[in-house]
N, C-alpha and C positions, 0 to 999 in steps of 0.2 A: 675822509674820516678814518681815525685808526682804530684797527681790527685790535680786540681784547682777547687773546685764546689763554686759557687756565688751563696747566697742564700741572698732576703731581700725581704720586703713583695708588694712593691709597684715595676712595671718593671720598671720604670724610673731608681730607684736605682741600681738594678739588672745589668739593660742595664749600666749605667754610669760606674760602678766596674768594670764590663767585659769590654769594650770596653777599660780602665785605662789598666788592666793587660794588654790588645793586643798591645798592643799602645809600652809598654815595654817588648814587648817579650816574656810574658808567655803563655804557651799554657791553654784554659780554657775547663774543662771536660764537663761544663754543668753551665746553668742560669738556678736559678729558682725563683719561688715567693711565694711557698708553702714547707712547712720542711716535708710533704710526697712525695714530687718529688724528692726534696733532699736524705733523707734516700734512696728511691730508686735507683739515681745513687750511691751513697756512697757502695751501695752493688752489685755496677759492676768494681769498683776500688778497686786492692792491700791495698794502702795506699793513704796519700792525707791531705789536707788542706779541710777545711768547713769554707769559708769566709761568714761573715752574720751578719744581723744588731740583733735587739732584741726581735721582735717581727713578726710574719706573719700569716696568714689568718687561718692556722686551728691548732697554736701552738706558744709557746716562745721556748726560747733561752735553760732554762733552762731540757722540756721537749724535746728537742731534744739531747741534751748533755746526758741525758741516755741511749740513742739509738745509741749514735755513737761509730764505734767500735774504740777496744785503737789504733789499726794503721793510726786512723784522728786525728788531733788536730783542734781545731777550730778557729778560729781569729776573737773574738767578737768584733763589730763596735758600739759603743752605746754611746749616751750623760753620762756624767761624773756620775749623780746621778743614773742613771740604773745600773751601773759595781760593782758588789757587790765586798765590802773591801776585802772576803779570798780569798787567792789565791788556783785556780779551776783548778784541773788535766787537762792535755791535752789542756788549755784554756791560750790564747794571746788575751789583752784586747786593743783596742785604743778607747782612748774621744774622743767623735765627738763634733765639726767638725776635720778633721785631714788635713795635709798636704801631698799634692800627695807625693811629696818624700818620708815623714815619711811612708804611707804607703805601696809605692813600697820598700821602705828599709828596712820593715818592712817582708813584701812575702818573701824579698831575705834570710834574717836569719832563718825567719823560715824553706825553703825546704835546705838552707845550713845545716842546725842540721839535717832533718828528713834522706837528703842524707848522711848522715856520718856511 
């Protein structure tokens, strides 16, 4: 099964994602607001998704994507100017703002490939 972690810097955010995913029936590993809380469950899950915006309180986006192991991928959430043009191992970009659908249809593709 793949591990759901919600990471974004402010809990409003946090809260809003997670409550979206439960809402459509995912099950969610963990909310956080800091990418050391995160790191740290990521390394109680097999495998897994790292949903998350671009920025948060003791780190970015980009200094955590070094740290995540290859059995996560991450689903960056970030206004269109922040998503850098090459395309980044392990990394699913959406422009924000996005569309609930777009982005529940977006969770379903990604744990649909991680399960195959």
């Amino acid at each position: 099964m793949t591990g759901l972690i919600v990471l974004f810097g402010r809990p409003e955010e946090a809260h809003g994602i997670h409550s979206l995913l439960i809402r459509n029936g995912y099950d969610v590993a963990a909310s956080c607001t800091l990418g050391s809380q995160a790191l740290n469950e990521i390394h109680n899950l097999e495998s897994g998704i790292l949903i998350c915006g671009y920025k948060y309180p003791d780190m970015v986006y980009t200094d955590l994507m070094e740290e995540l192991p290859d059995s996560f991928e991450m689903l960056l959430m970030a206004p269109q100017g922040l998503i850098m043009e090459e395309r980044l191992p392990n990394v699913v970009a959406l422009s924000m703002p996005v569309k609930a659908g777009d982005f529940i249809s977006t969770i379903g593709m990604m744990i649909s490939e991680k399960e195959q």
